[in-house]
N, C-alpha and C positions, 0 to 999 in steps of 0.2 A: 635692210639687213634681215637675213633669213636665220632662224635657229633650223637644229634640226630635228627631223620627225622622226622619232623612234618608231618602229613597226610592230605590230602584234595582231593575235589571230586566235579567236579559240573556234576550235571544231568538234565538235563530237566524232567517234568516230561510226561516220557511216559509211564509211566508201574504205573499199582497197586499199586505195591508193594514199589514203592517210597515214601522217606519223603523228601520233601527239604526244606530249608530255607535260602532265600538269604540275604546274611549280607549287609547292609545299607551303602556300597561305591560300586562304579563304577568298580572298576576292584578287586571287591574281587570275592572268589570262593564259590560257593555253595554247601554246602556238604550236603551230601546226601546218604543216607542209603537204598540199595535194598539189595534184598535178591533172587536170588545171586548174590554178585556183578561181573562185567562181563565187563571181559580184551578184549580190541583186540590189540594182538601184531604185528608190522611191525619190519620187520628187511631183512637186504641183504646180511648178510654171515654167518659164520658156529654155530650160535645162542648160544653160550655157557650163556650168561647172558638168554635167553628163557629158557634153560633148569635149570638153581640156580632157576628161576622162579618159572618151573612147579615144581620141586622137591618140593619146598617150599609150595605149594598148597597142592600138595602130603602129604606131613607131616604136613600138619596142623595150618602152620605157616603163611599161606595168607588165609584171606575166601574170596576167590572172585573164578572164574573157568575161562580159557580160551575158549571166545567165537568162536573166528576166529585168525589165523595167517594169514597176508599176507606179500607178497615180490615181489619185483620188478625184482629179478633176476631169472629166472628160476629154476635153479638148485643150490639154496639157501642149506645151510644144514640148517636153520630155520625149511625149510619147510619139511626135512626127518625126524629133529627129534618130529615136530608138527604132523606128519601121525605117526609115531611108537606111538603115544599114544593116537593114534584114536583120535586126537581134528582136526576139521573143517582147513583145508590148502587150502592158493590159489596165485598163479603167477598171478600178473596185470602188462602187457605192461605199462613200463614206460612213451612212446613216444619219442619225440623227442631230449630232451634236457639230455644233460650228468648229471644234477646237481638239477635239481627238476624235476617235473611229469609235463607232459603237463596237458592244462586243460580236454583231453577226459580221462587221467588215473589220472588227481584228483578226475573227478566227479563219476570214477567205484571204484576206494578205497572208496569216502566219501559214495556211495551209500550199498557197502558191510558191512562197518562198522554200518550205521545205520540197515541194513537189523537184523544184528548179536545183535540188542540193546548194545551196546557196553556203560559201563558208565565211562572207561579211556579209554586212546588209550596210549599205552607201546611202545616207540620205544626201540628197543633192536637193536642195529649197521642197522638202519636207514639209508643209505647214498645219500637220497635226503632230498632237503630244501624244508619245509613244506610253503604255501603258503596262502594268501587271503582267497581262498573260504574255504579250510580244516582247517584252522584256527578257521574263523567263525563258522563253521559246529560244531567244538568241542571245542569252545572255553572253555579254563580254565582247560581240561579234556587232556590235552597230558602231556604226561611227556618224558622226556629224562633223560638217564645218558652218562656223560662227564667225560672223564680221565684226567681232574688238579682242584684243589684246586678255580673254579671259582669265580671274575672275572679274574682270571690271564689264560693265556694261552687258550685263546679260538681258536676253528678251528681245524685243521687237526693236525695231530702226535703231541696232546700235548705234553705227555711224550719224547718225542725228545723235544720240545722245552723247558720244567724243565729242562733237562737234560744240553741241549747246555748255556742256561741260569745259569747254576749252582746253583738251589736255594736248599738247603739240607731238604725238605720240599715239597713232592706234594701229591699226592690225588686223590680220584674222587668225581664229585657233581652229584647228582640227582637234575633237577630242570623240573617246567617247562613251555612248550614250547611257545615264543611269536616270533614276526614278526624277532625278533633280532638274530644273532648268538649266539648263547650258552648263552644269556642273559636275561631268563625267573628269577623269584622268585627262590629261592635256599630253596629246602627241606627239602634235608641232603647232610652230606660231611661224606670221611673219607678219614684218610692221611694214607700215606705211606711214611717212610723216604727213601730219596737218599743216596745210600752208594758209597764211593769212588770209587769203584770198577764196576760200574753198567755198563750197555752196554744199549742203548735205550730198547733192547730185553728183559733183563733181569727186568728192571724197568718196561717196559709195563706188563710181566706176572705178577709181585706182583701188579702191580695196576688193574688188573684185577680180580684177587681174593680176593681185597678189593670188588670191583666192586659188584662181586657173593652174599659177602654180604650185601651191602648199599642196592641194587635196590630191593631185595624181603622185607629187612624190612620198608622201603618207602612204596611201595606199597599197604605192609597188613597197615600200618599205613591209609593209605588214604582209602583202602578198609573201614577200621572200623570207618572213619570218622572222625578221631584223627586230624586234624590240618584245622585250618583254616590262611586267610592272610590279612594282616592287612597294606598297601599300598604295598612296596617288601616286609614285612617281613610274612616269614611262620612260625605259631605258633602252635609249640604240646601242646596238652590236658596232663597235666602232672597227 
C-alpha cells in the first residue's frame, strides 16, 4: 500500500526561466517551476535508486534531467552508471572525517552543484551527514529516501532494526533533508509487510524495490511543483 508523495521545490531565483513564490511561513518551501528542471544527485554506492531515477526521466515519468552526479567514493557504481548515459560524473575527496565532508569538500560539492544550476539535490545512498553550510546553500531543496516507515527506526540498517523489533509493518519514506537524522518533513511513504520468514536480506530487497518506486514518483511530483508544506506537514495538489 503506497501513500502519496506530495511535491515540492525551493529555488532561488537564478535562472529566466524560474517562477517562484514563496509561501508566507518561515520554514516553508518554495516551489518553483523551471523548465528544465535540473537534479543533482549524490550518492556512494552501487546507485540502483539513480538508475529507477534515470529510467524514469527516460520514460517520461520525471520532467526534470540530471544535471551532475556526484560521490565521494571513487569508484562509486553511481558514477559508472551516470557515464553510461553520458550525464556529467564527478568524485569529490571527502576529507577527513568517516561521516560527513570536511569543510574544503563541502564547499567543492556546494560549489559544483550551484556551478550545475541544480534546483533539488537527490541523495540516492548518500553516506555522509549533510551539514551547516550545504544546508544553507540549498536550503529546502534536498531530499533523501530512508528504508522504514519514519519517525520510527532512524539511522543505519533500518530494516534490521523493523525486523529485530518485530513490528509486521515497515517501509521506506522520502523526506527532506534538515539539520536532524532522518528527521526532515515526510513527502511520501510506502510500506512493505514483514513476513515471518524474512531474513534482514530478504526484507531489505522488497524494501528497496518499494524504494525504486516512491523516490521517482516524489520527485516528478516536486519537479512539476505538486506539493507544498505547511509547518511538518507536506501537502499534494490533489
Amino acid at each position: 500500500m503506497a501513500c502519496r508523495c506530495p511535491r515540492i521545490g525551493v529555488a532561488p531565483p537564478r535562472r529566466p526561466s524560474q517562477i517562484g513564490l514563496v509561501l508566507p511561513v518561515p520554514s516553508a518551501i518554495q516551489i518553483a517551476v523551471s523548465n528544465p528542471f535540473r537534479l543533482g544527485v549524490l550518492g556512494s554506492g552501487k546507485g540502483s535508486n539513480f538508475v529507477a531515477m534515470a529510467d524514469a526521466i527516460v520514460a517520461g515519468k520525471i520532467p526534470a534531467q540530471v544535471a551532475v552526479v556526484l560521490s565521494d567514493v571513487e569508484n562509486a557504481g553511481i558514477l559508472s552508471h551516470a557515464r553510461e548515459r553520458k550525464m556529467p560524473a564527478q568524485f569529490i575527496p571527502p576529507g577527513k572525517f568517516r561521516t560527513k565532508l570536511d569543510e574544503e569538500s563541502e564547499r567543492a560539492f556546494v560549489d559544483v552543484l550551484r556551478s550545475a544550476q541544480v534546483d533539488l539535490v537527490v541523495l540516492a545512498g548518500f553516506m555522509r551527514v549533510l551539514k551547516g553550510d550545504f544546508l544553507h546553500a540549498f536550503e529546502g531543496r534536498i531530499v533523501n529516501l530512508h528504508p522504514s516507515l519514519l519517525p520510527s527506526f532512524p539511522g543505519l540498517e533500518a530494516w534490521k532494526q523493523a525486523l529485530d523489533h518485530g513490528v509486521k509493518v515497515t517501509g521506506c519514506t522520502v523526506h527532506f533533508v534538515d539539520a536532524g537524522v532522518d528527521s526532515g518533513p515526510i513527502i511520501g511513504q510506502q510500506t512493505v509487510p514483514v513476513l515471518d520468514d524474512d531474513t534482514p536480506e530478504s526484507l531489505m530487497q522488497r524494501i528497496h524495490s518499494a524504494e525504486h518506486e516512491l523516490y521517482p514518483r516524489c520527485v516528478a511530483a516536486i519537479a512539476r511543483g505538486e506539493v507544498s508544506i505547511q509547518g511538518r506537514r507536506v501537502l499534494w495538489k490533489s
